[in-house]
KEDO-133753 format. One record per residue: residue in one letter; x, y, z of N, C-alpha, C in turn. Coordinates in steps of 0.05 Angstrom, whole numbers, padded with zeros to 5 digits, always signed. Example, Ala and Ser with C-alpha at 12.3 -4.5 7.8 and 13.67 -1.06 7.14 Angstrom:
<tordrens>
A+00264-00114+00156+00246-00090+00156+00264-00066+00156S+00257-00045+00142+00273-00021+00143+00258+00001+00157
</tordrens>
This chain:
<tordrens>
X-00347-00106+00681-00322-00104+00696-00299-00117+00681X-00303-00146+00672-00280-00148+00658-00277-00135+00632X-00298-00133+00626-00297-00113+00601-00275-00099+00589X-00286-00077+00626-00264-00061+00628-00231-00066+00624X-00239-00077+00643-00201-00099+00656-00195-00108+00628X-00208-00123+00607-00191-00132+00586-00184-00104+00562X-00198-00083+00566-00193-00064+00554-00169-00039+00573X-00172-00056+00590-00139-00034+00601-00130-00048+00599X-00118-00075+00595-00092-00091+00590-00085-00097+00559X-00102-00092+00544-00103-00096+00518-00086-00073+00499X-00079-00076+00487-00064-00056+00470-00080-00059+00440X-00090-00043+00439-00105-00037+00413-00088-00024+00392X-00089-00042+00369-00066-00032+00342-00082-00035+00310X-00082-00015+00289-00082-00005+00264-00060-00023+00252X-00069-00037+00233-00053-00043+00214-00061-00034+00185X-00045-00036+00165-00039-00027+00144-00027-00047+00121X-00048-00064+00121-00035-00086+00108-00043-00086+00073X-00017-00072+00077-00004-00070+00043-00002-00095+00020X+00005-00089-00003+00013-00104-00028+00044-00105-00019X+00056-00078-00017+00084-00079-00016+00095-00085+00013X+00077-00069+00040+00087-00062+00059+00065-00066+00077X+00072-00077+00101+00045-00077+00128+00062-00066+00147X+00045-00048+00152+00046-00029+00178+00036-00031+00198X+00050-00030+00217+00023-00032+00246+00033-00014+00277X+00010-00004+00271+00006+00029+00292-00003+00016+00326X+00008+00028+00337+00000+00016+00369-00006+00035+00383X-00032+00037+00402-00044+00059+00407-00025+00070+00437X-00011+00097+00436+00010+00101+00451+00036+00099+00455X+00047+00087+00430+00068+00077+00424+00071+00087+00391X+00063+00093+00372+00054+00106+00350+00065+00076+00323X+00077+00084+00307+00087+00062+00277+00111+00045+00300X+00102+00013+00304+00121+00006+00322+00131-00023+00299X+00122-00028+00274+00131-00042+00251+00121-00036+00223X+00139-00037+00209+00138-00036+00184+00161-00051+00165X+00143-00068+00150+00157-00098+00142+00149-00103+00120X+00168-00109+00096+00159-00121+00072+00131-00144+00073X+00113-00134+00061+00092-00158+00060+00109-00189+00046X+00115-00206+00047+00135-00225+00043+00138-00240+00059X+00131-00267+00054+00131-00285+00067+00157-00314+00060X+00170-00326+00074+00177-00352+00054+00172-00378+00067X+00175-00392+00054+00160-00418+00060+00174-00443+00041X+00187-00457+00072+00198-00479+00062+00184-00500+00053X+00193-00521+00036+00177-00537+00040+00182-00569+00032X+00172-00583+00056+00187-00612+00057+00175-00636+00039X+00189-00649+00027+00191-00671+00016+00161-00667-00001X+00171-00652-00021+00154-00650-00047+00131-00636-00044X+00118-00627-00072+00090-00611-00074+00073-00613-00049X+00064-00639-00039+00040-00643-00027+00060-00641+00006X+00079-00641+00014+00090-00644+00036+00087-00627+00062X+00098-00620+00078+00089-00611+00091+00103-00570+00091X+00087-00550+00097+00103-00531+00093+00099-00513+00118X+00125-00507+00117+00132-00480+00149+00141-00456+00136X+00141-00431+00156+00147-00406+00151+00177-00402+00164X+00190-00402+00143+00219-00388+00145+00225-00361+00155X+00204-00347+00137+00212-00320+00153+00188-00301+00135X+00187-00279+00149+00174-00261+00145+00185-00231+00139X+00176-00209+00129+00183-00196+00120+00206-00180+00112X+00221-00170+00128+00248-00153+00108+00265-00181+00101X+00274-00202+00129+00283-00219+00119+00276-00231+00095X+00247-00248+00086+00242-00257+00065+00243-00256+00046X+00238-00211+00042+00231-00196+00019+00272-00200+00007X+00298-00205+00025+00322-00207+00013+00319-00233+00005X+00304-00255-00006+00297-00282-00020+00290-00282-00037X+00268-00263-00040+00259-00253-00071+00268-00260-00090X+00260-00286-00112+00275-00292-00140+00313-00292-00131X+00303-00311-00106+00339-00319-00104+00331-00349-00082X+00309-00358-00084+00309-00379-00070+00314-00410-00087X+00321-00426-00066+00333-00454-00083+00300-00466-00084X+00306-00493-00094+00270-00506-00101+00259-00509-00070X+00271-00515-00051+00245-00524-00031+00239-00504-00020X+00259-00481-00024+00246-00453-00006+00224-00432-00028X+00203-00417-00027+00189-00407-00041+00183-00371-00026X+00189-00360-00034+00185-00327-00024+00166-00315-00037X+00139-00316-00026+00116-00308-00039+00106-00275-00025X+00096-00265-00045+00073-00241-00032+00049-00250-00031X+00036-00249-00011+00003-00261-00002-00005-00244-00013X-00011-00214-00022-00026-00195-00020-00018-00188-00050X-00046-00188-00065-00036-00178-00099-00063-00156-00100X-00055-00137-00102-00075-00114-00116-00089-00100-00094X-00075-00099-00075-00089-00095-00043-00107-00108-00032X-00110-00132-00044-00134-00156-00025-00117-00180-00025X-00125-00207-00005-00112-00221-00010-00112-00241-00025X-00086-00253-00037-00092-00274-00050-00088-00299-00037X-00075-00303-00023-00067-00328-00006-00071-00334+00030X-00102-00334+00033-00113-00331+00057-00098-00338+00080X-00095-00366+00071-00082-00384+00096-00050-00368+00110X-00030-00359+00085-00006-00353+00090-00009-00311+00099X-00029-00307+00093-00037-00271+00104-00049-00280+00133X-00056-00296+00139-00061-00291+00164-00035-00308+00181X-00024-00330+00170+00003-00324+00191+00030-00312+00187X+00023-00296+00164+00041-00270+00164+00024-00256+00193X+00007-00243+00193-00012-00223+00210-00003-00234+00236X-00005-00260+00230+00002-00279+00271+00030-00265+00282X+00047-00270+00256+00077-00273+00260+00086-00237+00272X+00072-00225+00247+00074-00192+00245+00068-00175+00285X+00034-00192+00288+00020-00186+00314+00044-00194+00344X+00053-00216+00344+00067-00221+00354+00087-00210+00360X+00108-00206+00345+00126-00186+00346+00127-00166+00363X+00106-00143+00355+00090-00121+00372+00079-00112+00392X+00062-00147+00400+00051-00152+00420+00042-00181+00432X+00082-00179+00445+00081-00215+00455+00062-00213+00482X+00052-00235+00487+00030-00247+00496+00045-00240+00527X+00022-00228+00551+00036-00231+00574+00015-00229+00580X+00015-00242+00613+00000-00253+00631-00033-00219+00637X-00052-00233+00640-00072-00212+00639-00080-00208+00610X-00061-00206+00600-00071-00184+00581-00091-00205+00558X-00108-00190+00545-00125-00196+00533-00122-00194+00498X-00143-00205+00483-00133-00202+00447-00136-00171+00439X-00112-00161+00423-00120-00140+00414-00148-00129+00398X-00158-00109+00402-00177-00095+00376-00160-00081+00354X-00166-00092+00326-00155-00079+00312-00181-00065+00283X-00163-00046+00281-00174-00029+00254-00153-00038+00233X-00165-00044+00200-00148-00052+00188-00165-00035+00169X-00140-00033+00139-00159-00012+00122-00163-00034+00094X-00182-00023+00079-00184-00043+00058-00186-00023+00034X-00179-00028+00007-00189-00008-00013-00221-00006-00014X-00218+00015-00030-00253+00023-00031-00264+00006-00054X-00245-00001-00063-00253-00032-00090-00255-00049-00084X-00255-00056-00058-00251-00090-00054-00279-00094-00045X-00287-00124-00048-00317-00139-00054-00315-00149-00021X-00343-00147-00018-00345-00163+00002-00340-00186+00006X-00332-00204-00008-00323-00222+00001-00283-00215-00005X-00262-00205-00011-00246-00190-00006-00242-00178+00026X-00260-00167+00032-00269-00146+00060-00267-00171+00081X-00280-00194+00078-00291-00218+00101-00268-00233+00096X-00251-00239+00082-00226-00246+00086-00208-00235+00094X-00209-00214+00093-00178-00189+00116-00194-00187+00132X-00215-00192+00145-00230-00193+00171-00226-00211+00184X-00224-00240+00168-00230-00268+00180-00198-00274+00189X-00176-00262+00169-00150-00268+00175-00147-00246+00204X-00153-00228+00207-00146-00210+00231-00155-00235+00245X-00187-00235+00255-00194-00254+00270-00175-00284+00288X-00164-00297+00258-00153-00322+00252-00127-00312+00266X-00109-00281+00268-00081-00285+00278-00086-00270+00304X-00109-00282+00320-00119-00264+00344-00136-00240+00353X-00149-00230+00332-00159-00199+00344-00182-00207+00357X-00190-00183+00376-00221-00194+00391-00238-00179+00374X-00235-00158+00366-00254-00155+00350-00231-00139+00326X-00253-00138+00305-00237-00117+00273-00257-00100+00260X-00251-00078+00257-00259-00055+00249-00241-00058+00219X-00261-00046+00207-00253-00039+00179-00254-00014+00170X-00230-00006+00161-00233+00035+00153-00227+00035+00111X-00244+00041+00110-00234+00050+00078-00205+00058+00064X-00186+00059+00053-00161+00069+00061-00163+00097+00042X-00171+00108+00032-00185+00145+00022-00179+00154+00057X-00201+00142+00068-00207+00155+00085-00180+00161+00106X-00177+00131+00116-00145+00135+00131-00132+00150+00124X-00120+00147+00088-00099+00163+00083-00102+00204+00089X-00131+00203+00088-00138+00231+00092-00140+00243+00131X-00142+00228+00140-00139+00231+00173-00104+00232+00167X-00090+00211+00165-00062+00208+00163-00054+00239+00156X-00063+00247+00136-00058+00266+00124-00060+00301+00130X-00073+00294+00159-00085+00316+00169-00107+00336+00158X-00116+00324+00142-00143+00340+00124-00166+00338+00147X-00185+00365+00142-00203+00363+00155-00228+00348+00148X-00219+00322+00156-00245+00296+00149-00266+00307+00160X-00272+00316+00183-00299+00315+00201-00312+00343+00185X-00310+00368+00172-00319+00395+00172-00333+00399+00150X-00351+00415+00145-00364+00404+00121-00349+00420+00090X-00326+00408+00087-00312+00415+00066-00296+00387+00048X-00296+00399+00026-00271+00378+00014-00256+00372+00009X-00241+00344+00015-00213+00347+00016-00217+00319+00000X-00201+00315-00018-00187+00310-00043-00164+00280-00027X-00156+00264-00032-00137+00252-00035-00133+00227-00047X-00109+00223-00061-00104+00203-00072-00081+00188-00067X-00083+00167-00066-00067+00144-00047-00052+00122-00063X-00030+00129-00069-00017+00107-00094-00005+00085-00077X-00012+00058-00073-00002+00037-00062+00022+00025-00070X+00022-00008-00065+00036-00016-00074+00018-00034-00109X-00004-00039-00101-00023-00054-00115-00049-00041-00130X-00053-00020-00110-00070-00006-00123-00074+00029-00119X-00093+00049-00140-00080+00075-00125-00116+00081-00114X-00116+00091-00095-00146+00103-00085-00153+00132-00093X-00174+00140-00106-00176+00166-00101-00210+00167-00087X-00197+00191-00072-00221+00196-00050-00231+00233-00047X-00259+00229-00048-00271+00253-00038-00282+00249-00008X-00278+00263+00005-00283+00263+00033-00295+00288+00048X-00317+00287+00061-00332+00311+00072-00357+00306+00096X-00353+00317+00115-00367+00307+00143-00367+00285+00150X-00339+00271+00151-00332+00251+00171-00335+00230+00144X-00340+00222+00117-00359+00207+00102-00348+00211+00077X-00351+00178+00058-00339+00187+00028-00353+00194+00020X-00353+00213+00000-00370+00229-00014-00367+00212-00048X-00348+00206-00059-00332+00191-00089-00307+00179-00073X-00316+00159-00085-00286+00135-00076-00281+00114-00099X-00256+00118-00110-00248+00096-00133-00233+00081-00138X-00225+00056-00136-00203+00044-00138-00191+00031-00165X-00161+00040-00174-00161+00031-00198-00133+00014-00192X-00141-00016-00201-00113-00028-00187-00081-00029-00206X-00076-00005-00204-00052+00011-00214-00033+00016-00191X-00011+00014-00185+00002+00025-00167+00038+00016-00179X+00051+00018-00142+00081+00014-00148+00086-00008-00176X+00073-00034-00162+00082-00054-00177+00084-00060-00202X+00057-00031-00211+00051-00041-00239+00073-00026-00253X+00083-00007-00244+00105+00010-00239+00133-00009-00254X+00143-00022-00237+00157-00043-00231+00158-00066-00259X+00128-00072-00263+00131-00091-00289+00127-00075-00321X+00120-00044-00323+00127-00029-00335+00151-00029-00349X+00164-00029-00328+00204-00024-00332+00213-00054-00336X+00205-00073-00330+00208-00098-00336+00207-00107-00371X+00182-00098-00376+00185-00101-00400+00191-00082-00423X+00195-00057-00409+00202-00040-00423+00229-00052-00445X+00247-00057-00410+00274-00061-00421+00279-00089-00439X+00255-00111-00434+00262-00128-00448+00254-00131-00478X+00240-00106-00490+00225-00099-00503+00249-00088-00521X+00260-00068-00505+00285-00050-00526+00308-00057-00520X+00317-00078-00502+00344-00074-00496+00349-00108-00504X+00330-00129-00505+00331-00150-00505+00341-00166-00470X+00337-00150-00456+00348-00160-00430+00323-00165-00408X+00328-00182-00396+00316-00189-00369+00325-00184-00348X+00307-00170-00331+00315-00152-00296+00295-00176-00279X+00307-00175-00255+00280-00184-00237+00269-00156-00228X+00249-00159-00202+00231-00145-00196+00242-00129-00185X+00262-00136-00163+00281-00126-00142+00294-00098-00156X+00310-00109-00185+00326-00090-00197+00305-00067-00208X+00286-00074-00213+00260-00061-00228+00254-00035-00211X+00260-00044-00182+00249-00029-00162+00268-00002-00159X+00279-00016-00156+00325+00004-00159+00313+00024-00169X+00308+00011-00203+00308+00038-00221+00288+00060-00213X+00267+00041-00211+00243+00071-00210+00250+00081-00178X+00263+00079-00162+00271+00090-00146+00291+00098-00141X+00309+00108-00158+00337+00121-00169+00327+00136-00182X+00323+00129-00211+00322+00146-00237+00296+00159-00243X+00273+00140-00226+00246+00140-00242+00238+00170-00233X+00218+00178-00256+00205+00203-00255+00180+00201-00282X+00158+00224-00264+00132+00217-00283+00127+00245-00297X+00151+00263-00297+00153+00287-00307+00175+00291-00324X+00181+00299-00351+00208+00302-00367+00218+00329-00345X+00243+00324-00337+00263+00332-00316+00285+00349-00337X+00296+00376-00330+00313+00390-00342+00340+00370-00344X+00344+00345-00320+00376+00339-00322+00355+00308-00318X+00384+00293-00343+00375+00265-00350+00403+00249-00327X+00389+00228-00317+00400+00220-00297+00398+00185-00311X+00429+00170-00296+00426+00154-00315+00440+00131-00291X+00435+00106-00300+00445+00080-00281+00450+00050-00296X+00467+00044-00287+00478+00021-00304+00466-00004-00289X+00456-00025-00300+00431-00048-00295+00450-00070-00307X+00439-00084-00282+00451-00116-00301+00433-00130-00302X+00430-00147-00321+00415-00168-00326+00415-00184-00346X+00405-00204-00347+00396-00233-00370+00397-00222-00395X+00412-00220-00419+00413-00221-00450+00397-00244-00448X+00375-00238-00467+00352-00257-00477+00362-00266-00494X+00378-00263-00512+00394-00268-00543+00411-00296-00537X+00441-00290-00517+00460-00304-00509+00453-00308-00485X+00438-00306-00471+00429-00325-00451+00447-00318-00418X+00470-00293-00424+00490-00294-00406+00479-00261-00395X+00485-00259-00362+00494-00230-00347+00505-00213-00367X+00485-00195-00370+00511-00162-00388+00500-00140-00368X+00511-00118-00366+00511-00096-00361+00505-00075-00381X+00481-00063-00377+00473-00040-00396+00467-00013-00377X+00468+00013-00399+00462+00040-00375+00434+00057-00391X+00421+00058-00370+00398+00066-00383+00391+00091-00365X+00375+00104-00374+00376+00136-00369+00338+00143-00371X+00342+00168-00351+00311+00176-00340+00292+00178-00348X+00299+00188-00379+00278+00194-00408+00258+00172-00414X+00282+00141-00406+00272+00118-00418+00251+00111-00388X+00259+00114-00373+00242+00107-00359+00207+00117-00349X+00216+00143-00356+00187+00155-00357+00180+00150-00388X+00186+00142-00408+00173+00130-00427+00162+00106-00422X+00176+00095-00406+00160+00061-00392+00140+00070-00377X+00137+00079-00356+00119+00087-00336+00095+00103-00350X+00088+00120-00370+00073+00132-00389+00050+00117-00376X+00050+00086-00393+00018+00075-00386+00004+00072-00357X+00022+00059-00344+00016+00068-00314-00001+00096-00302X+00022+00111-00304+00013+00142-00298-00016+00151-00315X-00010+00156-00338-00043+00161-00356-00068+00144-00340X-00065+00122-00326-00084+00106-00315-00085+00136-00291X-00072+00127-00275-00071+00146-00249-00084+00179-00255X-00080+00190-00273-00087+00206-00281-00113+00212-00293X-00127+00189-00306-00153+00185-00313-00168+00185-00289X-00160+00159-00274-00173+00162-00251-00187+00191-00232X-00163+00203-00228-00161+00230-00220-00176+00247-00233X-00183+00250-00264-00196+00261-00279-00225+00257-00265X-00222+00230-00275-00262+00220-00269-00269+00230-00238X-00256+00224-00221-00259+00229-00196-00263+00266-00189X-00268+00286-00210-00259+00312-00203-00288+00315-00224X-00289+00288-00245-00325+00301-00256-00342+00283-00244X-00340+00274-00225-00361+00260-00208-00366+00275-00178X-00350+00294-00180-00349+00306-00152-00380+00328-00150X-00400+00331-00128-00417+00354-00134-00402+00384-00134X-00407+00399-00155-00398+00418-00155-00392+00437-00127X-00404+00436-00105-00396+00453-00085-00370+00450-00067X-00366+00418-00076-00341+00408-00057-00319+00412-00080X-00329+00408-00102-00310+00413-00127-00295+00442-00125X-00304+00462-00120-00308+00489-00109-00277+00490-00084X-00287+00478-00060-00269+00469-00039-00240+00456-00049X-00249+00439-00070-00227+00423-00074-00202+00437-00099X-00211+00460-00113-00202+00473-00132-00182+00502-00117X-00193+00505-00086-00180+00517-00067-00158+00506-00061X-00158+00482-00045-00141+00473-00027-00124+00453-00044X-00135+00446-00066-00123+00424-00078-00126+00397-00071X-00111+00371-00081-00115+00348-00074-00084+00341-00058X-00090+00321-00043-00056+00314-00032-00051+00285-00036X-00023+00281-00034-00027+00254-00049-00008+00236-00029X-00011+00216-00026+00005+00189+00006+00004+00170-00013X+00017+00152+00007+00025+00120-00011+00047+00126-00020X+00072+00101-00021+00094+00100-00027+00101+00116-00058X+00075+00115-00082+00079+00123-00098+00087+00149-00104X+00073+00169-00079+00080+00196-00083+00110+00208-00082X+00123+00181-00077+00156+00191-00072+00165+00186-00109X+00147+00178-00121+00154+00189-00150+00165+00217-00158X+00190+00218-00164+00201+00247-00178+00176+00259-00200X+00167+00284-00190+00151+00297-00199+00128+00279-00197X+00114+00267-00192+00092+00253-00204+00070+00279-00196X+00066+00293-00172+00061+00325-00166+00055+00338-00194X+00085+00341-00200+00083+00369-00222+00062+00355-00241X+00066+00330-00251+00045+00315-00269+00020+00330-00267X+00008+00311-00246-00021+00314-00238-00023+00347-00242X-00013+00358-00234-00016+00392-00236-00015+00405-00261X+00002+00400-00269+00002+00398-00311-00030+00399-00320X-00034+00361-00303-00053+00356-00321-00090+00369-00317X-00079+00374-00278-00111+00385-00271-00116+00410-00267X-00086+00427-00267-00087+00455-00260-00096+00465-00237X-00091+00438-00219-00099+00445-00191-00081+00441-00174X-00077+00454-00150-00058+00447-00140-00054+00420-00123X-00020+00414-00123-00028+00375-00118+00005+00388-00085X-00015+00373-00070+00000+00372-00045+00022+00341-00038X+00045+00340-00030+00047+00312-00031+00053+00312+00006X+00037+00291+00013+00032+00292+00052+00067+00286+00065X+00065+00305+00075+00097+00291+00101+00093+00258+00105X+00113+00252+00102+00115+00219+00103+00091+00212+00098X+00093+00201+00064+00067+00193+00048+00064+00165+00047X+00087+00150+00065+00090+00126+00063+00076+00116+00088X+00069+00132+00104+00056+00119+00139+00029+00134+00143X+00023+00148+00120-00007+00162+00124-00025+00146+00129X-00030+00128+00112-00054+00111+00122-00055+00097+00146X-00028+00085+00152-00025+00069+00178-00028+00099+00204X-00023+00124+00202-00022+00139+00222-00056+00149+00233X-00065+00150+00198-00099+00157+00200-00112+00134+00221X-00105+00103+00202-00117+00082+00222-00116+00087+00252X-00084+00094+00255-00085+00096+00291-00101+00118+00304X-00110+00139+00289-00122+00159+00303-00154+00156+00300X-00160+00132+00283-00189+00120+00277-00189+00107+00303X-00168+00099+00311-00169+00081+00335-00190+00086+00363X-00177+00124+00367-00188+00129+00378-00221+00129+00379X-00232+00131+00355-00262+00130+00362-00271+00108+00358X-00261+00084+00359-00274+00057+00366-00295+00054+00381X-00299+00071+00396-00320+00065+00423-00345+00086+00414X-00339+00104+00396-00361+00119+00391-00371+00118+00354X-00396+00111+00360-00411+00108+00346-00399+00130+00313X-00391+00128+00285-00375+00140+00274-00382+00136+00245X-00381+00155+00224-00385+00139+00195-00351+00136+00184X-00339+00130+00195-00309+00131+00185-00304+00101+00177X-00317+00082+00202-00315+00050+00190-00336+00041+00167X-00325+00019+00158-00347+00006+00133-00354-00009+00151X-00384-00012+00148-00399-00029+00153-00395-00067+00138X-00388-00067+00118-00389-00084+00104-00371-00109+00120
</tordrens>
């Protein structure tokens, strides 16, 4: 009986806890946040002193490599697992809260959270233990292949194959998927960011100048592209002369940037390779039909599509809003919480 009662007062929510971005899906209410993973953290009277949370995500993420010494603006989450236990789970407190302030009756949420298909079990028992630690009553774990392919509207459950690959912020997933179940799942920890320090040193490489991360991000989301483009598009960057030590302004253009991004992409692309000769030929078959589709913030890469298609001669789908697939899959994983399913990891 209370069982029941705490499961009708309870609001059960999917999160999506990103490198770049955590998402969190609420069952009946659909994407009700999405927030820079970014934390900051003041901190009193020296190294060992005592430290509090300033703020949390979009706010924090405008701190980024602009904070004075006692304030510190960190990302908990490097490569899609976490690195900083203590501060990911009261990000998760802070995030849960938000969403779902505490009122009379009601009971701890259940949540589904997704993890890469690379991450170690001990990886897995820490984004478990932090759900746990910022309230959940219980936590389900979904593969994120898998999410992003429910998100994606592919037919997970039928006995066919569906293809997808999931470029993060930290890392990119590629997934075979067929009767409800991974069939090949690979994680190569390539994604936005690596994106990001690509163009970082690109420019300090040829131009002698230093960008932060922030500006890094501008570009490949202005100019950047993983395909040579008929029209060269171009943006003027400021940053640190390594030489004279002073702010200059330089304009750098689209050509250069998909020359930075090269190593990145070739990763992503290997990946994708291996993942298409590991497949059993009958789903390979399915998947040479329908093609692969591709989610995660990365797919908003100019052409990164035509690439992969170049390179596999197959056709490459990119999902309606590739940025909330996985968090949309989680919420509709939601629904079978109660029934017995191969969609969660055991682990």
């Amino acid at each position: 009986m209370f069982g029941l009662l705490s499961g009708y007062f309870a609001n059960d929510i999917a999160i999506d806890l990103g490198t770049a971005n955590t998402l969190i899906y609420m069952q009946g209410k659909g994407i009700v946040l999405d927030e820079p993973s970014v934390v900051a953290i003041q901190q009193e009277g020296g190294p060992s002193g005592k430290k509090t949370i300033l703020a949390v995500g979009a706010e924090a993420k405008k701190m980024l490599g602009r904070t004075p010494g006692s304030i510190n603006a960190i990302r908990p989450m490097k490569d899609g697992v976490i690195a900083d236990f203590t501060i990911t789970e009261q990000m998760l407190k802070q995030f849960i809260k938000k969403v779902n302030p505490s009122r009379l009756f009601s009971s701890p949420p259940r949540i589904v959270i997704c993890v890469p298909c690379g991450s170690t079990q001990v990886e897995r028992r820490a984004i478990r233990e932090s759900a746990l630690g910022a309230g959940a009553r219980k936590v389900e774990l979904i593969e994120e292949p898998m999410a992003a392919a429910i998100g994606a509207g592919l037919p997970v459950e039928e006995a066919t194959g569906s293809m997808v690959v999931d470029i993060g912020g930290g890392t990119t997933e590629v997934g075979v998927i067929s009767l409800g179940g991974i069939v090949y799942a690979s994680s190569v920890r390539v994604g936005g960011d690596k994106f990001d320090e690509s163009i970082i040193n690109y420019i300090r490489r040829n131009y002698g100048m230093l960008i932060g991360e922030t500006t890094a991000e501008d570009i490949k989301k202005r100019i950047g592209s993983a395909f040579p483009g008929a029209e060269v598009r171009e943006m003027e960057v400021k940053g640190r002369n390594l030489a004279e030590g002073i702010p200059r302004s330089f304009t750098i253009s689209s050509n250069e940037i998909l020359e930075a991004l090269t190593e990145p992409l070739n990763q992503i692309v290997s990946a994708v390779k291996q993942a298409l000769e590991q497949t059993p030929p009958e789903l390979g078959a399915d998947i040479a039909e329908k093609g692969m589709v591709l989610t995660g913030g990365g797919a908003l890469l100019r052409d990164l599509d035509r690439l992969l298609m170049e390179e596999t001669g197959l056709p490459v789908i990119v999902a309606d809003d590739p940025l909330t697939c996985v968090v949309r899959g989680s919420g509709k994983a939601l629904e079978k919480l109660d029934k017995a399913t191969a969609i969660f990891t055991n682990d």
